[in-house]
C-alpha positions as CSV (number, residue, x, y, z in Angstrom):
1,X,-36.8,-44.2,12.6
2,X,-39.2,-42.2,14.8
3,X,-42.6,-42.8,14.6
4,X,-44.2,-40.1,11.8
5,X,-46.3,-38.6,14.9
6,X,-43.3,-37.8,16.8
7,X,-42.1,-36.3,14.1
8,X,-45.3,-34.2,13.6
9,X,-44.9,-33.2,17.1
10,X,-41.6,-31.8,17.0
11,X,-42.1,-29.8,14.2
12,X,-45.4,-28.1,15.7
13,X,-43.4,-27.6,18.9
14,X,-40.6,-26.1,17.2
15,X,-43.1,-23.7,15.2
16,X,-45.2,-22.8,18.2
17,X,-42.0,-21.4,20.2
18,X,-40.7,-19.6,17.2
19,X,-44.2,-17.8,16.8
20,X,-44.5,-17.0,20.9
21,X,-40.6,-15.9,20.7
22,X,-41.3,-14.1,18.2
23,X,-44.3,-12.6,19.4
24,X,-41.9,-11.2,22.4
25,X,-39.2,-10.0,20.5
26,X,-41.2,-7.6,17.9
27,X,-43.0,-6.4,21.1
28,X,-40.0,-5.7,22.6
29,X,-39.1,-4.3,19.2
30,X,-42.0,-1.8,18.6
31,X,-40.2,0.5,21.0
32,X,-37.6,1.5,18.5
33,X,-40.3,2.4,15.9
34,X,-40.3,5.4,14.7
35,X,-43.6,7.2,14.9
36,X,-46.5,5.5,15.9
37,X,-47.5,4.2,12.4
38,X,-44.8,2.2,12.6
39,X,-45.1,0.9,16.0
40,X,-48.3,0.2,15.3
41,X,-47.6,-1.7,12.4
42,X,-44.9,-4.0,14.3
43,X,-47.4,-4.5,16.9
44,X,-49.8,-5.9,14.7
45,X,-47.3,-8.5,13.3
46,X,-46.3,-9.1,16.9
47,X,-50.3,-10.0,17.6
48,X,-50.5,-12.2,14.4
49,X,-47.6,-14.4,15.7
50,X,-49.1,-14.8,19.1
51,X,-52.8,-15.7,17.3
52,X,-50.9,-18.3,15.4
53,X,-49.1,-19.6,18.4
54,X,-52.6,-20.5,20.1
55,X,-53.6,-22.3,17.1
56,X,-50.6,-24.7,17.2
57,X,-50.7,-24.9,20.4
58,X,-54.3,-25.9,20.3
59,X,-53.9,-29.0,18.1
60,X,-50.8,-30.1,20.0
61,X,-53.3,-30.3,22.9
62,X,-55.5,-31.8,20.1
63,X,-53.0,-34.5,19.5
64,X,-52.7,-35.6,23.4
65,X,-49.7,-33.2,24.0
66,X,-48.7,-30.9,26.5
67,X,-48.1,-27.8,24.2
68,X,-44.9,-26.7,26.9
69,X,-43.4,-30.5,26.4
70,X,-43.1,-30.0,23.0
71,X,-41.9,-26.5,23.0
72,X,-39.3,-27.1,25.7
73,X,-36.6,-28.5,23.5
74,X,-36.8,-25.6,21.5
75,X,-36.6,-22.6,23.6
76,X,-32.8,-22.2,24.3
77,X,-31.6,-22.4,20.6
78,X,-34.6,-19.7,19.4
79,X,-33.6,-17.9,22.9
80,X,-29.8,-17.9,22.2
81,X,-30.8,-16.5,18.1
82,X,-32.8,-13.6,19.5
83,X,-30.4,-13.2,22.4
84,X,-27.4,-12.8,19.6
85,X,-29.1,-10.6,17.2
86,X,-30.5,-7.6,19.2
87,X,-31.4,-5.4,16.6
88,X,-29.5,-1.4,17.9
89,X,-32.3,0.8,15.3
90,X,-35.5,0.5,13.1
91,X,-33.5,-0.1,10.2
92,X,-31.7,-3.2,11.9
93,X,-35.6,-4.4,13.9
94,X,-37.4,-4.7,9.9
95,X,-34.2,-6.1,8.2
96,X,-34.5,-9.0,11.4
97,X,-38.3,-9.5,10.7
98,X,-38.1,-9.6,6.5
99,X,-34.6,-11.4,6.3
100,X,-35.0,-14.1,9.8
101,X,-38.8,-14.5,10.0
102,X,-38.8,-15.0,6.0
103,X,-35.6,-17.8,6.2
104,X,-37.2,-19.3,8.7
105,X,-40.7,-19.7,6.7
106,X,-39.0,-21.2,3.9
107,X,-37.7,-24.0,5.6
108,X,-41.0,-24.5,7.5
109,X,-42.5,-24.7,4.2
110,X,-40.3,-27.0,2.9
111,X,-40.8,-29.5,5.4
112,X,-44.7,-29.0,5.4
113,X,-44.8,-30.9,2.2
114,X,-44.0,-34.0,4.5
115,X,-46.8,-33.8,6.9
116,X,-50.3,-35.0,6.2
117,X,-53.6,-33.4,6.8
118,X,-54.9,-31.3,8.5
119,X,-51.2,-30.3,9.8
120,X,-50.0,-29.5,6.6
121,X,-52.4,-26.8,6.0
122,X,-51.9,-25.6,9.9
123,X,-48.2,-25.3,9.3
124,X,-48.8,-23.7,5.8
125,X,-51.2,-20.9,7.5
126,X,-49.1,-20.1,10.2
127,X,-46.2,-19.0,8.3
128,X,-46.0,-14.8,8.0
129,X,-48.3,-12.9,5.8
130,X,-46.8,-11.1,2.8
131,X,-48.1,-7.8,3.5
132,X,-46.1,-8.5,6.8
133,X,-43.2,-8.9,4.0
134,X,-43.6,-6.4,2.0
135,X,-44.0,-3.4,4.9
136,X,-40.1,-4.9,6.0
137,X,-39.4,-5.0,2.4
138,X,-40.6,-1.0,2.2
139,X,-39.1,0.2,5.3
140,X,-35.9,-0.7,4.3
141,X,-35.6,0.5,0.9
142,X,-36.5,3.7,2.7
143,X,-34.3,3.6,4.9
144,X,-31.5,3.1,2.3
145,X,-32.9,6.1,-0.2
146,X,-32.5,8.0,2.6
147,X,-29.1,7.5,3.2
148,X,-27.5,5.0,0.8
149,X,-24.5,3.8,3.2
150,X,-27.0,2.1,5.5
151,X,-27.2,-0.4,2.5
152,X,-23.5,-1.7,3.6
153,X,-24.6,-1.8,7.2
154,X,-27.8,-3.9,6.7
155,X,-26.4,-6.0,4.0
156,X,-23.6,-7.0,6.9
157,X,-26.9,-7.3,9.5
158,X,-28.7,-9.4,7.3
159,X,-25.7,-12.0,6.3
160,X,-25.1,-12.1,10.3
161,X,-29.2,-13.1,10.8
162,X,-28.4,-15.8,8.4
163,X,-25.3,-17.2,9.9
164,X,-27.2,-17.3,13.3
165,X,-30.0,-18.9,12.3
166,X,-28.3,-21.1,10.6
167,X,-26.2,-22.1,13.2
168,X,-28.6,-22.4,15.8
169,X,-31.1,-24.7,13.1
170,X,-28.2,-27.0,12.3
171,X,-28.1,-27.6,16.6
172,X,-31.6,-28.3,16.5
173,X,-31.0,-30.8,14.1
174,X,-28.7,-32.4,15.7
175,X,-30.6,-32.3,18.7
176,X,-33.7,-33.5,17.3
177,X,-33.2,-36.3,15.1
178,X,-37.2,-36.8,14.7
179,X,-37.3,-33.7,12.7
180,X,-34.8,-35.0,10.4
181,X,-36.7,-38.4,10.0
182,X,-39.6,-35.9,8.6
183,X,-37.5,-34.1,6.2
184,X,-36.3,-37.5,5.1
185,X,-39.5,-40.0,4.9
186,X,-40.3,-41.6,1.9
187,X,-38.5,-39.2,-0.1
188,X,-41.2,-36.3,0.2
189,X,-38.6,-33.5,0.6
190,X,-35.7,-32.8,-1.6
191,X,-33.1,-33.0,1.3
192,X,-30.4,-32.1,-1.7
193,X,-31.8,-28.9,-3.4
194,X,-33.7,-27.5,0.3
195,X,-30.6,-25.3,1.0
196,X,-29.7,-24.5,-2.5
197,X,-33.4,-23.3,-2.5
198,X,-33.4,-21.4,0.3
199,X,-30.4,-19.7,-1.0
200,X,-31.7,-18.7,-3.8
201,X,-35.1,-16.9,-2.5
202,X,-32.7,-15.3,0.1
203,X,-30.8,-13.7,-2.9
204,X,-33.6,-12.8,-4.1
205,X,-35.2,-11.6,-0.9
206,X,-32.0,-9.0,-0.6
207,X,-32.4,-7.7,-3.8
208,X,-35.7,-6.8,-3.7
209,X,-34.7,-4.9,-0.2
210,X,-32.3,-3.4,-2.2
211,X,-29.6,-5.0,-0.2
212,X,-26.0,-7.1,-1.4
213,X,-26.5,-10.7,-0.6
């Protein structure tokens, strides 16, 4: 098995280029807003996931790393997720950010509970803000009130987000067997129920959005 600090490395390297990749996409993103409310609103999320970038980034340097080394490995899978689910409308830009950014939290969170201190509590506070959550969330029931056949369209968008993540984390797995050492050690995450879990919230996620699972 891989040494535990290894482990800890990949996992803050994989984090950090999901929160800079991230970071560029809703950028990118903001130019499909809306109104300026809007924009401004994706902006902000955009500048929250570039603050918690630096942070991880920081402690990797903290650690003895190079924060790019660690990233590296993770680039083209994150790249080739953002790269296959352009979103074509605002509709399609929130559902990405509340169904994709929340999937992707849950697993981080899951692992977390494998990591000792202080990097659990890094990981923990990194992972998107609610109200980031619960604007998508808003948006999108809007969206369908005003014209309920968008539901049908989003509901098809969101199952696609999940096959492509999905997808791209079982390659990085694969890739990167020190992360699934971590999930593994000593028994600290429930490798068996994790995906029923994050089934289940994603159910519940698309309900709440108004959306079919």
């Amino acid at each position: 098995m891989s040494a535990p600090g290894s482990a800890v490395v990949d996992l803050l390297g994989l984090v950090a280029s999901g929160e800079l990749l991230a970071f560029e996409r809703m950028a990118g993103d903001a130019r499909l807003a809306p109104d300026l409310r809007r924009r401004a609103a994706l902006s902000e999320m955009a500048g929250a996931g570039i603050a918690n970038y630096r942070r991880l980034a920081d402690r990797l340097t903290a650690l003895g790393v190079v924060p790019a080394d660690a990233m590296t490995p993770y680039v083209e899978p994150l790249q080739a997720y953002h790269d296959s689910t352009e979103p074509r409308d605002w509709a399609e830009v929130v559902t990405k950010a509340y169904v994709g950014d929340a999937i992707t939290d849950d697993f981080v969170r899951e692992i977390a509970g494998a990591l000792e201190e202080p990097d659990r509590t890094l990981v923990l506070e990194v992972l998107h803000d609610t109200r980031y959550a619960d604007f998508a969330a808003t948006e999108i029931r809007e969206a369908v009130a005003n014209d309920p056949r968008v539901a049908g369209r989003l509901s098809m968008w969101a199952r696609r987000l999940v096959g492509e993540a999905l997808s791209q984390a079982g390659r990085v797995a694969a890739e990167r067997a020190t992360l699934t050492a971590l999930i593994a050690r000593d028994g600290r995450v429930d490798v068996p129920g994790l995906f029923g879990r994050l089934t289940s919230a994603h159910t519940a996620r698309m309900a709440a959005a108004g959306l079919n699972n």
